[in-house]
Backbone as ProteinMPNN parsed JSONL, in Angstrom:
{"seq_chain_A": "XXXXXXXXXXXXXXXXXXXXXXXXXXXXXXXXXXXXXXXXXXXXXXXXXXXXXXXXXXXXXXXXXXXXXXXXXXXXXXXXXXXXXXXXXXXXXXXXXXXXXXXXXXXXXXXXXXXXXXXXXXXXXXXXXXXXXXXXXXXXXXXXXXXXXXXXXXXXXXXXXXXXXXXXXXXXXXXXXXXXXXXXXXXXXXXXXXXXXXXXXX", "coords_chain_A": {"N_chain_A": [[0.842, -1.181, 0.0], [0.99, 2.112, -0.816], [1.427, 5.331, 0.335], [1.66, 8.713, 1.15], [4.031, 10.581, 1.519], [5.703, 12.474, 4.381], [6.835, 15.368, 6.021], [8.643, 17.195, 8.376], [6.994, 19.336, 10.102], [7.777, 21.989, 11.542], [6.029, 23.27, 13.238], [4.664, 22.06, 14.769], [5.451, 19.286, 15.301], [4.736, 17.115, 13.937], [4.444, 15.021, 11.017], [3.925, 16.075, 7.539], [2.252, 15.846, 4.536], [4.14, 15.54, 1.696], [3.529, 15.301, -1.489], [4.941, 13.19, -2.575], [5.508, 10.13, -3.699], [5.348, 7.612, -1.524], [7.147, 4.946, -1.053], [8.077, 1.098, -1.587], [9.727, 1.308, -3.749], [11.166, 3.442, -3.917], [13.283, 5.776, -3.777], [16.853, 5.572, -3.032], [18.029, 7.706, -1.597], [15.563, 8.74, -0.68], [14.684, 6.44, 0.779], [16.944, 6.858, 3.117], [16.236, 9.463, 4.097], [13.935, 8.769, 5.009], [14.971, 6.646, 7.477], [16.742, 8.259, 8.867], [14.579, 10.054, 9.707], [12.879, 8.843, 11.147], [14.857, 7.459, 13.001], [15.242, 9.952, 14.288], [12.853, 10.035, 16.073], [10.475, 11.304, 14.519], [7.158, 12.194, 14.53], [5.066, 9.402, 13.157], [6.655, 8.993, 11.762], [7.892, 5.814, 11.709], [5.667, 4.989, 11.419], [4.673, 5.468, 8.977], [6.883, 4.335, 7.529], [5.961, 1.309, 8.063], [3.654, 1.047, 6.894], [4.501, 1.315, 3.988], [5.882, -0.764, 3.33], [5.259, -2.943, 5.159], [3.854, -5.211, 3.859], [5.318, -6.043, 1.646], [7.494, -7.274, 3.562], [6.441, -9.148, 4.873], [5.102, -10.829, 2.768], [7.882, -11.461, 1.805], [8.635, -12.953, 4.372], [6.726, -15.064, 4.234], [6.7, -16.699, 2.542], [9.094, -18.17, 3.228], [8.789, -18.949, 5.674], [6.195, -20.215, 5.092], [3.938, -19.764, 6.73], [0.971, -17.992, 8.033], [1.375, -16.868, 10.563], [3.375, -17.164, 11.622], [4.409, -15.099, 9.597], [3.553, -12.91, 10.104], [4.536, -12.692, 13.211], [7.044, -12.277, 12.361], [7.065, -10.207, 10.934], [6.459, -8.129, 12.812], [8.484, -8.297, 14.687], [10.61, -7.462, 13.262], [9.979, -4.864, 12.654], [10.245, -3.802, 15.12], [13.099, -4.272, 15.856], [13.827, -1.778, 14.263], [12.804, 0.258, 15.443], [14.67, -0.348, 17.738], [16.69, 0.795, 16.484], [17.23, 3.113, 16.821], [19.516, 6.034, 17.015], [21.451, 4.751, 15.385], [20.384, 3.964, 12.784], [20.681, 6.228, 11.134], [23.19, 5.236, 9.742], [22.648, 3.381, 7.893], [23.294, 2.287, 5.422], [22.038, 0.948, 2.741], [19.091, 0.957, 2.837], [16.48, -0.218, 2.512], [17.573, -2.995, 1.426], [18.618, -3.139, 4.025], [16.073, -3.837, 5.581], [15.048, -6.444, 4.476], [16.904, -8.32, 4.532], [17.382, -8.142, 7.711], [14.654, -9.588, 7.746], [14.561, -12.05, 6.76], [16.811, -13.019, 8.159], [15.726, -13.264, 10.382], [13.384, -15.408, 9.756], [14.461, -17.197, 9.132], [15.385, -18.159, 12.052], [12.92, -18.475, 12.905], [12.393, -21.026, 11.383], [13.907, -22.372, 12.606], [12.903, -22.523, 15.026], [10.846, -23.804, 15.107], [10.756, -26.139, 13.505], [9.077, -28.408, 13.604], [6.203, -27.377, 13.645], [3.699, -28.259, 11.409], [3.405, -27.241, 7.862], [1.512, -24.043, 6.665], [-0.218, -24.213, 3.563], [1.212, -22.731, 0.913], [-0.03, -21.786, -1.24], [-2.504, -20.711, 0.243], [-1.738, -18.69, 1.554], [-1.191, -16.178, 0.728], [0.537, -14.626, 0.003], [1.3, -12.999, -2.755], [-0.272, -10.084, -3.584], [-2.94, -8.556, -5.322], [-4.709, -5.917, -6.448], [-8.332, -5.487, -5.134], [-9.82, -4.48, -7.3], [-8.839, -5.648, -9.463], [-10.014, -8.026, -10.672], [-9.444, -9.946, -12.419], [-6.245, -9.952, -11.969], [-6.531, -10.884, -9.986], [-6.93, -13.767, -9.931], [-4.719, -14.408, -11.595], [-2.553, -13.978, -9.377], [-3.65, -15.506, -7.614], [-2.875, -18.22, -8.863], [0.035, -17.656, -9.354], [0.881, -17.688, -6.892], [0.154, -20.712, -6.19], [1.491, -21.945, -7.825], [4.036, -20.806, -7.404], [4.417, -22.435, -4.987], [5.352, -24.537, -5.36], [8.075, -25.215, -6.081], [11.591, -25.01, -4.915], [12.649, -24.249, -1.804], [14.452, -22.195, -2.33], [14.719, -21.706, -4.901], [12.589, -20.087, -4.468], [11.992, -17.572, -2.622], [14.079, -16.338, -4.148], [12.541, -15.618, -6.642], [10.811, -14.068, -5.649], [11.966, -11.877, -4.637], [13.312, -10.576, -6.572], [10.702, -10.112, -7.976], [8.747, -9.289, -6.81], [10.076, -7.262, -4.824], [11.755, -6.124, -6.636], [14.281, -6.338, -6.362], [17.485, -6.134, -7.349], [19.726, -8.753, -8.725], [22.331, -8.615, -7.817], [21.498, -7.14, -4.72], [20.017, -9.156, -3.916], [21.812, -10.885, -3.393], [23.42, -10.127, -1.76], [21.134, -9.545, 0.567], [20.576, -12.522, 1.034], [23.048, -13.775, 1.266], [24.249, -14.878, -0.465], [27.023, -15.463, -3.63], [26.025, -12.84, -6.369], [26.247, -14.526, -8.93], [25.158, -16.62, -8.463], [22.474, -16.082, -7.342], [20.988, -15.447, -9.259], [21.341, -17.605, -11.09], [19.694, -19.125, -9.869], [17.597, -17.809, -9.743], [17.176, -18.228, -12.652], [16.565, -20.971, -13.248], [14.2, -21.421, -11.174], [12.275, -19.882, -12.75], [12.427, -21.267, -15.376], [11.53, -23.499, -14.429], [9.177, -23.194, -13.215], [7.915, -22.062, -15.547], [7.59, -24.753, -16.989], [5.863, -25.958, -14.97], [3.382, -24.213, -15.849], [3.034, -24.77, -18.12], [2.192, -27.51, -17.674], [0.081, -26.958, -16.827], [-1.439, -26.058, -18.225]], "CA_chain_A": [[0.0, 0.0, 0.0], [1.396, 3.058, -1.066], [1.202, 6.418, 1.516], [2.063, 10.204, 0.977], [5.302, 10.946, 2.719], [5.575, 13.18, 5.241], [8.556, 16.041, 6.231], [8.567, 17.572, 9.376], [6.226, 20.752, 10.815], [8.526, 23.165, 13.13], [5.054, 24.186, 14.489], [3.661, 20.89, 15.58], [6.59, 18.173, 15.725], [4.273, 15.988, 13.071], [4.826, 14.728, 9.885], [2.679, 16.844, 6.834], [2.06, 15.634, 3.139], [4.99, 15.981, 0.994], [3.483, 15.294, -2.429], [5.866, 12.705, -3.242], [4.843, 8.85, -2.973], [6.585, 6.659, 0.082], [6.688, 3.268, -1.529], [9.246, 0.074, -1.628], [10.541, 1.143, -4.749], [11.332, 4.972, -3.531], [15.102, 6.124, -3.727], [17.592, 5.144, -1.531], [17.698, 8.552, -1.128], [14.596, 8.942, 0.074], [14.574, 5.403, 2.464], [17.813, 7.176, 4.203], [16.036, 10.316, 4.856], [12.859, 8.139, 6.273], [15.189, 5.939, 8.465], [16.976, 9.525, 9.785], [13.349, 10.642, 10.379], [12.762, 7.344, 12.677], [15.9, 8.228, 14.03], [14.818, 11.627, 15.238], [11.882, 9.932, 16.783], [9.935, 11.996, 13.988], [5.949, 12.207, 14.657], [4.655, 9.485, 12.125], [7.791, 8.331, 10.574], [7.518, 4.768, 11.722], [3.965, 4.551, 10.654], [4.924, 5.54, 7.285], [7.561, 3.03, 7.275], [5.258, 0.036, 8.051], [2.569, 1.366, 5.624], [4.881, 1.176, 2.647], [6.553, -2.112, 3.751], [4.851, -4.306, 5.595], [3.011, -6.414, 2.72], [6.61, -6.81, 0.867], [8.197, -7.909, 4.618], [5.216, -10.005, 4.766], [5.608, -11.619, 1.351], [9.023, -12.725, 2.03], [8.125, -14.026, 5.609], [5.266, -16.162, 4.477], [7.849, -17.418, 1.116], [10.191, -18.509, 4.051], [7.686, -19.901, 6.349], [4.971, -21.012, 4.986], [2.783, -19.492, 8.116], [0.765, -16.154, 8.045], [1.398, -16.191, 11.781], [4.718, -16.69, 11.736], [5.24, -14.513, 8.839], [2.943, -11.564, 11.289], [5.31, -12.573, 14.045], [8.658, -11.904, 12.097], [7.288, -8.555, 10.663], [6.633, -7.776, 13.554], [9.768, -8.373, 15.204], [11.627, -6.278, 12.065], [9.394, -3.694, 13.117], [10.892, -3.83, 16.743], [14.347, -4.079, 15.575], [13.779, -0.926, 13.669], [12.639, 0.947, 16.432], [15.411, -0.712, 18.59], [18.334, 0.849, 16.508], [17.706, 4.722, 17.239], [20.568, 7.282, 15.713], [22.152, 3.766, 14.276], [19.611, 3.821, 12.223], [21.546, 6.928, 9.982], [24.161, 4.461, 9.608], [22.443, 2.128, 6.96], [23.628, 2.429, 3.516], [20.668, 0.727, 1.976], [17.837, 0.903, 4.005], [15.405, -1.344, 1.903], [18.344, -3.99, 1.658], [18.609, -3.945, 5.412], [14.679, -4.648, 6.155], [15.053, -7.686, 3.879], [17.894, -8.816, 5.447], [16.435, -8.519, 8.735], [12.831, -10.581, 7.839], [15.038, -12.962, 5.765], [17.15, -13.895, 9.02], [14.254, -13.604, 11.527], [12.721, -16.439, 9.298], [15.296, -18.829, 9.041], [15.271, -18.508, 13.511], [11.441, -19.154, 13.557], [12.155, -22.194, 11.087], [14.869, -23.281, 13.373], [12.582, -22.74, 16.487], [9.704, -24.585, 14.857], [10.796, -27.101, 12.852], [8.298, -29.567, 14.065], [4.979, -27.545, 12.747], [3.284, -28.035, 10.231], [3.572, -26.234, 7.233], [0.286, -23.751, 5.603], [0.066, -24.456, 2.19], [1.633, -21.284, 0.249], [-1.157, -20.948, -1.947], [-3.358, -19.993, 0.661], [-0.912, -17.638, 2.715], [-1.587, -14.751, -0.012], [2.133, -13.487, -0.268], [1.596, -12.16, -3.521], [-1.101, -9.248, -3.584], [-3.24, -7.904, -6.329], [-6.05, -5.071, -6.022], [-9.463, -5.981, -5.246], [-10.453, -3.835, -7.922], [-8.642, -5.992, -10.936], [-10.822, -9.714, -10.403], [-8.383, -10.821, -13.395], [-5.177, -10.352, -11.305], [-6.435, -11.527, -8.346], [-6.931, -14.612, -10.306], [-3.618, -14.265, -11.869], [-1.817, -13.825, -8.226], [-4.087, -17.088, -6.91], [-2.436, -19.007, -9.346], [1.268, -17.764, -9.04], [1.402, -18.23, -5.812], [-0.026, -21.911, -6.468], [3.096, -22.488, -8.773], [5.506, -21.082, -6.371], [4.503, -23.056, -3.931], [5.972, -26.207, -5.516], [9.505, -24.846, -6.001], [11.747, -25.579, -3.418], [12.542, -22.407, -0.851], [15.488, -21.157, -2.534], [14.364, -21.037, -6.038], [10.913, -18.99, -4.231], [12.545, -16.904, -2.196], [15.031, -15.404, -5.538], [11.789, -14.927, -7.578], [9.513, -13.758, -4.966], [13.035, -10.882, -4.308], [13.421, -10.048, -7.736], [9.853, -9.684, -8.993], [8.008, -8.676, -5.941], [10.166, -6.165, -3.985], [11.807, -5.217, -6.982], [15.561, -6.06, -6.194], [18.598, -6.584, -8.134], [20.541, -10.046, -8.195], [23.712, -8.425, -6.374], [20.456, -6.931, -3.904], [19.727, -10.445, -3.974], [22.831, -11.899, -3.189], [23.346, -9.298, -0.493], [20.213, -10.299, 1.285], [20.372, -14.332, 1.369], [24.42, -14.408, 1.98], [25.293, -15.724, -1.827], [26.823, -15.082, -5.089], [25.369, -12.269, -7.534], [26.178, -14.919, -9.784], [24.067, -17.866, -7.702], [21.206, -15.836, -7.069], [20.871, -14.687, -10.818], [21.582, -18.679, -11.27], [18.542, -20.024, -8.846], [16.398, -17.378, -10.445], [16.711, -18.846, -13.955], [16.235, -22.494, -12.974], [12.848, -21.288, -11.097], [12.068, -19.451, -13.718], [12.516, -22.426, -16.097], [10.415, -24.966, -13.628], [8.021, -22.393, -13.291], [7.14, -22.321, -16.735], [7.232, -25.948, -17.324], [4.688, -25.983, -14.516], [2.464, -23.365, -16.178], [2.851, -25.541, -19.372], [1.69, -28.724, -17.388], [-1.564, -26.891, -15.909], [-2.747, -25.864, -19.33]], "C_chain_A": [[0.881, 1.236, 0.0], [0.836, 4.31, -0.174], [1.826, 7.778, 0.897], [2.852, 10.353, 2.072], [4.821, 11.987, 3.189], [7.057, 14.265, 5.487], [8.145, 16.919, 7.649], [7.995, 19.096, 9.55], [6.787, 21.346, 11.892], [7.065, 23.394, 13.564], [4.308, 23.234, 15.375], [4.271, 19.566, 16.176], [5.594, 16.966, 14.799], [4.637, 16.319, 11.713], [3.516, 15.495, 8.657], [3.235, 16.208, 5.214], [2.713, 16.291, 2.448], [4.706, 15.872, -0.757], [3.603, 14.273, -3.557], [5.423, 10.826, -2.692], [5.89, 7.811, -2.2], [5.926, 5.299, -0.653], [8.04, 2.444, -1.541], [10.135, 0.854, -2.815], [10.822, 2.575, -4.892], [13.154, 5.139, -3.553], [15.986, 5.542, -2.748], [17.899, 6.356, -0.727], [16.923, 8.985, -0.175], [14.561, 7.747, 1.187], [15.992, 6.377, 3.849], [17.13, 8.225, 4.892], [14.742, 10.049, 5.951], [13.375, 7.207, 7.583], [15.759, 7.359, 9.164], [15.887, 10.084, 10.235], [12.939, 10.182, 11.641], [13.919, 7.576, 13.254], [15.981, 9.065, 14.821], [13.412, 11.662, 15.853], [10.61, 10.895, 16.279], [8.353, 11.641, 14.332], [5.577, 10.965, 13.282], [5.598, 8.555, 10.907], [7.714, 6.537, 10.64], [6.22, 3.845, 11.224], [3.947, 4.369, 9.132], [5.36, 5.033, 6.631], [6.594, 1.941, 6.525], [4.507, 0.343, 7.056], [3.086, 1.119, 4.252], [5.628, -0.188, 2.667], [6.211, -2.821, 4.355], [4.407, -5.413, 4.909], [4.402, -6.877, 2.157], [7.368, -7.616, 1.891], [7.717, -9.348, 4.465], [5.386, -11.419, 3.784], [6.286, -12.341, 1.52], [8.713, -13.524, 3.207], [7.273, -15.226, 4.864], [5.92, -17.342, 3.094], [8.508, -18.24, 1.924], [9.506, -19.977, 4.974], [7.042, -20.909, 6.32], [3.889, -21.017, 6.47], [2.453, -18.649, 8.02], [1.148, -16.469, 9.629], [2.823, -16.249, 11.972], [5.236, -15.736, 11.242], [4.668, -13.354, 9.765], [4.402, -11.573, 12.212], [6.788, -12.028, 13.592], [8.495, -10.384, 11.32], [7.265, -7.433, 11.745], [8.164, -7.616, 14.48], [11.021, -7.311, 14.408], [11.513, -5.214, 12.842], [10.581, -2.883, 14.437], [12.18, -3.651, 16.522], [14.4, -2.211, 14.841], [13.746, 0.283, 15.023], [13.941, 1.138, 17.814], [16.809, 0.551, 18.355], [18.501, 2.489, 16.747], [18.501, 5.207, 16.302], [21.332, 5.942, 14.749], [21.372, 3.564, 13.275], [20.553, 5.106, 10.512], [22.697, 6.383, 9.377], [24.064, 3.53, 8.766], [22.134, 2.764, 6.046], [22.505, 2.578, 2.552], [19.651, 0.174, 2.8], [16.971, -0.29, 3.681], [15.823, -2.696, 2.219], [18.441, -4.761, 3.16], [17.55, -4.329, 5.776], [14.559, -6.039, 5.728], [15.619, -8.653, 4.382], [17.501, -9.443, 6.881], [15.362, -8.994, 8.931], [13.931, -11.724, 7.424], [16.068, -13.565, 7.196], [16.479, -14.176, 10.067], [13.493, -14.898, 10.82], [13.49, -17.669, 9.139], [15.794, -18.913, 11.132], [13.725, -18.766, 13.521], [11.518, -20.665, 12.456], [13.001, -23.075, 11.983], [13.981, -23.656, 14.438], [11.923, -24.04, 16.126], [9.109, -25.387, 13.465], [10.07, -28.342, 12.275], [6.855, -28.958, 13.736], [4.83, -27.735, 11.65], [2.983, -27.048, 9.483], [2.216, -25.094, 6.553], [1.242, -23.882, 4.713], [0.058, -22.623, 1.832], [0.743, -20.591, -0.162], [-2.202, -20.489, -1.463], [-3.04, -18.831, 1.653], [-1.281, -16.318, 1.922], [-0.475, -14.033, -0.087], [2.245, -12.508, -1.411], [-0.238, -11.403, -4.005], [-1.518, -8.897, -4.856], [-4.766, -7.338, -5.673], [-7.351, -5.872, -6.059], [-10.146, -5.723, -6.801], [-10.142, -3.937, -9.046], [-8.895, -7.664, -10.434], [-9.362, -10.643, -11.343], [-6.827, -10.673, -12.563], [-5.19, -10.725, -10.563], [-6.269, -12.902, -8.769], [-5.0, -15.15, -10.845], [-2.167, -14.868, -10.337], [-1.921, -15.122, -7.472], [-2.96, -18.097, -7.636], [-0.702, -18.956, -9.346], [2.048, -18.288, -7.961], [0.77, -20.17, -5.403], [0.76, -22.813, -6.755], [4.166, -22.234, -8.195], [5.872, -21.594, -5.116], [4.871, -24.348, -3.967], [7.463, -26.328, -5.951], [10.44, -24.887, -4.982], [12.01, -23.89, -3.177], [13.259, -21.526, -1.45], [15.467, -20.632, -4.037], [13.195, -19.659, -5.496], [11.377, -17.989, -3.504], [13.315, -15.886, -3.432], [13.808, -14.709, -6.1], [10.932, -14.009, -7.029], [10.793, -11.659, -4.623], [12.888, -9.783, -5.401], [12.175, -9.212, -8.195], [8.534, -8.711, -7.751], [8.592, -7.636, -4.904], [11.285, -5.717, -4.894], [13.919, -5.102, -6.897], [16.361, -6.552, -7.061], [19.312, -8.094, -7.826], [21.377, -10.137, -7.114], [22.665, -8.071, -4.968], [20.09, -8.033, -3.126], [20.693, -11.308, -2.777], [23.441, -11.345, -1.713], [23.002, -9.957, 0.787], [20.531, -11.773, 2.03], [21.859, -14.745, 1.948], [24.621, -15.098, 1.053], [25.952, -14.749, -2.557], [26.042, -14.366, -5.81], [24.565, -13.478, -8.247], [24.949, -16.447, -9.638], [22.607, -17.309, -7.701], [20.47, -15.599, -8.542], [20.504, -16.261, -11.625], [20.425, -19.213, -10.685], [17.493, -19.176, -9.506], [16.17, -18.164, -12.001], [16.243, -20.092, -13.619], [15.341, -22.071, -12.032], [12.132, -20.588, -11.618], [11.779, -20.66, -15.311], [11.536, -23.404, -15.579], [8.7, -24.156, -13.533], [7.261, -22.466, -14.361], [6.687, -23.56, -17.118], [5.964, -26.086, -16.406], [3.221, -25.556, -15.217], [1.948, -24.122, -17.547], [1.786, -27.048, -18.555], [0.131, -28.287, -16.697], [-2.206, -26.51, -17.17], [-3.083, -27.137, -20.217]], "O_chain_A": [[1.586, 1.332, 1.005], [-0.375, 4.235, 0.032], [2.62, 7.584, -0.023], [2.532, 10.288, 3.259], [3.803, 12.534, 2.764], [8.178, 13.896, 5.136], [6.953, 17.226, 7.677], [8.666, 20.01, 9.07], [6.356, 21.244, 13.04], [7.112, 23.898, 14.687], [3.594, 23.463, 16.351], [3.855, 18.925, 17.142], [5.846, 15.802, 15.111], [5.009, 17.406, 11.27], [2.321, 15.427, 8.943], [4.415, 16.153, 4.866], [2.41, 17.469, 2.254], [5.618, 16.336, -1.442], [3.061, 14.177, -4.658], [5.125, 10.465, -1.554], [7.032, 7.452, -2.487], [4.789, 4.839, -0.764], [9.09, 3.085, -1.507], [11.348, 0.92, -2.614], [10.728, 3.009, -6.04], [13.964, 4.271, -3.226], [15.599, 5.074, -1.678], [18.038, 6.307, 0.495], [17.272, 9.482, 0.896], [14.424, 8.04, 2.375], [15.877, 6.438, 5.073], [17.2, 8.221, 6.121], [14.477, 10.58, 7.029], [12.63, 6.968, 8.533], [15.122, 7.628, 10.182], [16.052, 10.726, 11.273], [12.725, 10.729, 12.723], [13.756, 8.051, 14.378], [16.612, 9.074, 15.878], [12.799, 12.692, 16.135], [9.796, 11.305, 17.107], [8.287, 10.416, 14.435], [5.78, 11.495, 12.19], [5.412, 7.896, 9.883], [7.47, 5.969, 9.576], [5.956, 2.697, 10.867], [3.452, 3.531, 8.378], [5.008, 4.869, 5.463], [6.395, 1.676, 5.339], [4.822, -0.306, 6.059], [2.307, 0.755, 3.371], [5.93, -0.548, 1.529], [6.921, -3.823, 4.274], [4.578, -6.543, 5.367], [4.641, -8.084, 2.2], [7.944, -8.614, 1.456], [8.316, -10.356, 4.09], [5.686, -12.584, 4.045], [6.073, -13.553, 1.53], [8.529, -14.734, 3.072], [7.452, -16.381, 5.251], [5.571, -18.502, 2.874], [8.635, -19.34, 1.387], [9.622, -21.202, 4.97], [7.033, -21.973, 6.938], [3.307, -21.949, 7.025], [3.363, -17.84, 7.841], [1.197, -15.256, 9.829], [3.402, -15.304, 12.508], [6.223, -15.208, 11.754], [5.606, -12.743, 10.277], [5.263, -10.709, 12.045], [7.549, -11.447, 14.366], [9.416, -9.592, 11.124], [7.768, -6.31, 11.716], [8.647, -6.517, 14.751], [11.957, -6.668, 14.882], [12.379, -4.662, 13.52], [11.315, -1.898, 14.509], [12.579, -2.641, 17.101], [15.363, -1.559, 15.244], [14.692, 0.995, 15.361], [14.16, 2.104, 18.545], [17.56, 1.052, 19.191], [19.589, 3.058, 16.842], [18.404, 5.004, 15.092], [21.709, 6.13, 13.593], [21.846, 2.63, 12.628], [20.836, 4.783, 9.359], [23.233, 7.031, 8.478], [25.009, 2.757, 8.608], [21.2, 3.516, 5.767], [22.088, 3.524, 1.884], [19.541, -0.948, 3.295], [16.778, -1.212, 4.474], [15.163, -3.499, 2.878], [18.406, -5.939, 3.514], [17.661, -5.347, 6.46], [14.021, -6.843, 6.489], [15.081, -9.719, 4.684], [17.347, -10.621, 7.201], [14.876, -8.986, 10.061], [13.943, -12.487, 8.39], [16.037, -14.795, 7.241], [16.593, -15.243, 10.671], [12.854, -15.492, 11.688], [13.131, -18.842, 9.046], [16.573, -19.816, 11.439], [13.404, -19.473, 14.476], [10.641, -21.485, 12.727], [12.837, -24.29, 12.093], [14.034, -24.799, 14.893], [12.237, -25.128, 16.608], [8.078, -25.421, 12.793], [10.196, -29.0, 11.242], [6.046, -29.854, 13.497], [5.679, -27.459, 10.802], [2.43, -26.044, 9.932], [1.879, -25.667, 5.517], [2.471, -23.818, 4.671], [-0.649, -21.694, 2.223], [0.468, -19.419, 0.095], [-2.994, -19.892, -2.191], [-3.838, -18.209, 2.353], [-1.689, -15.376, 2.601], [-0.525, -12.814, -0.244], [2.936, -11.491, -1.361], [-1.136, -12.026, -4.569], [-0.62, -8.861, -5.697], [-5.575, -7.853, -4.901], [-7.504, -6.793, -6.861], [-10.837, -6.561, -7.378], [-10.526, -3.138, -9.9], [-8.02, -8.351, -9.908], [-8.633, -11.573, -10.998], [-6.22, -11.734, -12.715], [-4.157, -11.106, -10.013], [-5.446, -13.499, -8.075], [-4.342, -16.093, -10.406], [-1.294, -15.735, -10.358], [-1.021, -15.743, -6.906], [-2.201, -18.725, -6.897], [-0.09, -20.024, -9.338], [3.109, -18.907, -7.871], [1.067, -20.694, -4.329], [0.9, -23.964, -6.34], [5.159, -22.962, -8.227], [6.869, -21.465, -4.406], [4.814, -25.165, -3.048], [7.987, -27.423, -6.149], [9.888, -24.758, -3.889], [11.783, -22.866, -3.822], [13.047, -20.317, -1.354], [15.957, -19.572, -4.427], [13.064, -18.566, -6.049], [10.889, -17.022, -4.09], [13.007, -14.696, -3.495], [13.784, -13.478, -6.14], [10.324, -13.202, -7.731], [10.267, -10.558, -4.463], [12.526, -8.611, -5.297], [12.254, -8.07, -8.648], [7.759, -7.783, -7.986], [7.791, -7.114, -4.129], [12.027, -4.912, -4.332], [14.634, -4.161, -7.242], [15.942, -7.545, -7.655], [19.389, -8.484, -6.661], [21.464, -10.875, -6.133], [22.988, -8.753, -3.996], [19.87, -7.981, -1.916], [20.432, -12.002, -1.794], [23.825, -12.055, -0.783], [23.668, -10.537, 1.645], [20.676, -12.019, 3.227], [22.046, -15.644, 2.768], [25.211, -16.141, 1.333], [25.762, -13.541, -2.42], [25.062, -15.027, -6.153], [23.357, -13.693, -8.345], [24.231, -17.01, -10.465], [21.659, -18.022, -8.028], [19.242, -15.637, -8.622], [19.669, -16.315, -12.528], [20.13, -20.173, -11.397], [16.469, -19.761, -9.858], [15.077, -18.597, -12.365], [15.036, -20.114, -13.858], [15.918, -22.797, -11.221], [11.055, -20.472, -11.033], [10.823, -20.551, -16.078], [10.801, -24.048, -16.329], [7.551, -24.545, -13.74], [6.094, -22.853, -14.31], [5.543, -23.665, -17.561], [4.927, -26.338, -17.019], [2.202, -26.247, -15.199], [0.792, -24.102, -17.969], [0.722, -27.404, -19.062], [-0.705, -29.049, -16.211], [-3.43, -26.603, -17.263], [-4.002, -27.094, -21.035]]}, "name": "protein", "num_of_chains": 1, "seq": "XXXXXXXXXXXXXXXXXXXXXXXXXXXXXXXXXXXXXXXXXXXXXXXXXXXXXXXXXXXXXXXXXXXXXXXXXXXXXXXXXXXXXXXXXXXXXXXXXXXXXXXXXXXXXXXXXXXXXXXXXXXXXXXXXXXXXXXXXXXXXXXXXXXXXXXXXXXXXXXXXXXXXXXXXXXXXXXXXXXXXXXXXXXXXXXXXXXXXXXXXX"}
């Protein structure tokens, strides 16, 4: 969900409608000056955060998982970390990179904790979103996430990086702790199975 940034009011200490749209795929520019905002304990700024990032956190959690409550519990927990790091917070390079980072190892400690539940099935977790208000993508979205739920984790995880929050391979490779050249490598070969799938359902 996309939000109208905010910049700070000397007369009120809250955040006021900048014009300009606060979304995942916003500058790095702009994520540094929203984590220095949360830094300065800005009116608003944290809200604005979660609003433009929680569904993509989300996403990957529930890719990882396979639990909406786990994947709740580990956005949550980001959240918390976020809040945790104060002025260290001006200190991160790539802001986006680090939220990813941080869901993406919060999920491999709730698979460690809880090894032993059972898994929801992907295709009904809803990781990948489409508006109410296009019936044909919702349909579309049912069915992707149908097909990437039979890939193993590390092909679904690359594609779910790439195509849903929008990141680069090296972004990629960043994130998970590989190779550019691996992650770029696991995307084609679920990319490849993927299709053969899509071929075997028509």
């Amino acid at each position: 969900m996309d939000v109208m940034p905010v910049v700070d009011d000397p007369t009120d200490g809250t955040w006021k409608d900048a014009g300009r749209p606060l979304s995942f795929t916003m500058s790095v520019e702009s994520w540094r000056q929203l984590f220095g905002d949360i830094a300065d304990r800005r009116s608003g700024a944290l809200e604005g955060l979660y609003d433009a990032v929680a569904p993509h956190l989300f996403g990957l959690a529930v890719c990882r998982t396979r639990n909406r409550e786990d994947a709740a519990d580990v956005v949550a927990e980001t959240f918390a970390r976020v809040a945790q790091q104060g002025p260290r917070l001006r200190s991160v390079r790539d802001p986006r990179s680090w939220l990813l980072t941080v869901t993406r190892r919060l999920t491999v400690d709730v698979a460690r904790e809880r090894v032993r539940r059972a898994a929801e099935p992907l295709e009904t977790a809803a990781c990948i979103a489409a508006s109410a208000a296009e019936p044909g993508r919702r349909l579309d979205a049912r069915r992707a996430a149908r097909l990437l739920a039979l890939l193993p984790d590390h092909q679904r995880e690359v594609i779910y990086l790439r195509h849903f929050t929008d990141c680069t391979f090296a972004a990629i490779g960043r994130i998970i702790g590989i190779p550019t050249f691996t992650a770029a490598s696991r995307y084609r070969l679920g990319v490849r199975r993927l299709r053969a799938l899509m071929e075997e359902a028509t």
